[in-house]
C-alpha positions, 0 to 999 in steps of 0.5 A, a space after each residue: 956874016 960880016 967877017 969880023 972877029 968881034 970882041 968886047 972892044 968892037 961894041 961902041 955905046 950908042 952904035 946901032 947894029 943891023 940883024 937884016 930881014 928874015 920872011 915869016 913863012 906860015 909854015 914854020 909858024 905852025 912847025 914851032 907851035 906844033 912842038 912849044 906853044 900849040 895854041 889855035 892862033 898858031 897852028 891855024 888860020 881861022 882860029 887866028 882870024 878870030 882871035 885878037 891877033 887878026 891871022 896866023 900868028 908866030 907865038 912870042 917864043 918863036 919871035 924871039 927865036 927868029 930874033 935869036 938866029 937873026 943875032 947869030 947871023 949879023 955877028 954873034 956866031 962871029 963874036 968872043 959871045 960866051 952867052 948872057 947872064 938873062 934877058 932883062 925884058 922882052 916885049 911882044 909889041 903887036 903880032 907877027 903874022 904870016 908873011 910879014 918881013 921882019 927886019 932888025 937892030 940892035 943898040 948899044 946901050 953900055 959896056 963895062 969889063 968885070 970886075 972879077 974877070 979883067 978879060 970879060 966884058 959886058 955889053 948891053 943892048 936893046 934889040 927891035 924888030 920891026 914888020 914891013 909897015 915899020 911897026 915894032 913888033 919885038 924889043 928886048 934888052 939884056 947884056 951879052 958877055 964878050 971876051 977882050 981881045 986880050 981874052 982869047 977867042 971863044 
């Protein structure tokens, strides 16, 4: 965490904001395709071997959710966030293996205050997370929804 309240006005256009690194475990892949998306490339080595994925892969909704905690963790938790209104897309780029290491940013793509809630602001952004080979692997846009600092805290 960075220590930091942010609040609308902490989001510059431009700014590049780092999520860190998170180790993809073989594991936890087959715990979250156990439960959500029990496709064969996700719960078992050789199936994925002989799939196009190559291994073990994460299901595209366990990479957004390894994004989503990642988001947390850089500053979300420690932001006016009052969640999103959707997500406008969301790439899965190549696939996200056992034992990859994940690394993460996030762009800051425009900002704007409501209109109908002066206290409320916008701010879009493009996310990318990338393997140990520096291959994106994730990208997803949406605008989150930050209260001012005139706005009070979350």
């Amino acid at each position: 965490m960075t220590g930091k309240k942010w609040a609308y006005e902490d989001f510059e256009e431009g700014a590049i904001l780092d999520l860190g690194t998170k180790k993809v475990k073989a594991a936890e892949i087959i715990e979250f395709a156990s439960e959500f998306d029990f496709q064969p490339m996700h719960l078992d080595e050789e199936a994925g071997k002989a799939s196009l994925l190559g291994g073990l892969s994460a299901s595209g909704w366990h990479t957004c959710c390894m994004f989503m905690r990642m988001l947390c963790d850089a500053f979300l938790l420690e932001s006016t966030s009052q969640g999103a209104p959707g997500v406008d897309q969301v790439k899965w780029k190549k696939p996200v293996l056992a034992g990859d290491t994940l690394t993460g940013r996030t762009t800051v793509l425009a900002k704007r205050l409501s209109k109908s809630k002066p206290r409320l602001g916008f701010v879009t952004m493009r996310a990318e997370l990338f393997n140990q080979r520096n291959e994106a692997v994730f990208e997803l846009e949406n605008t989150g929804m930050f209260l001012t600092r005139a706005g009070g805290e979350a």
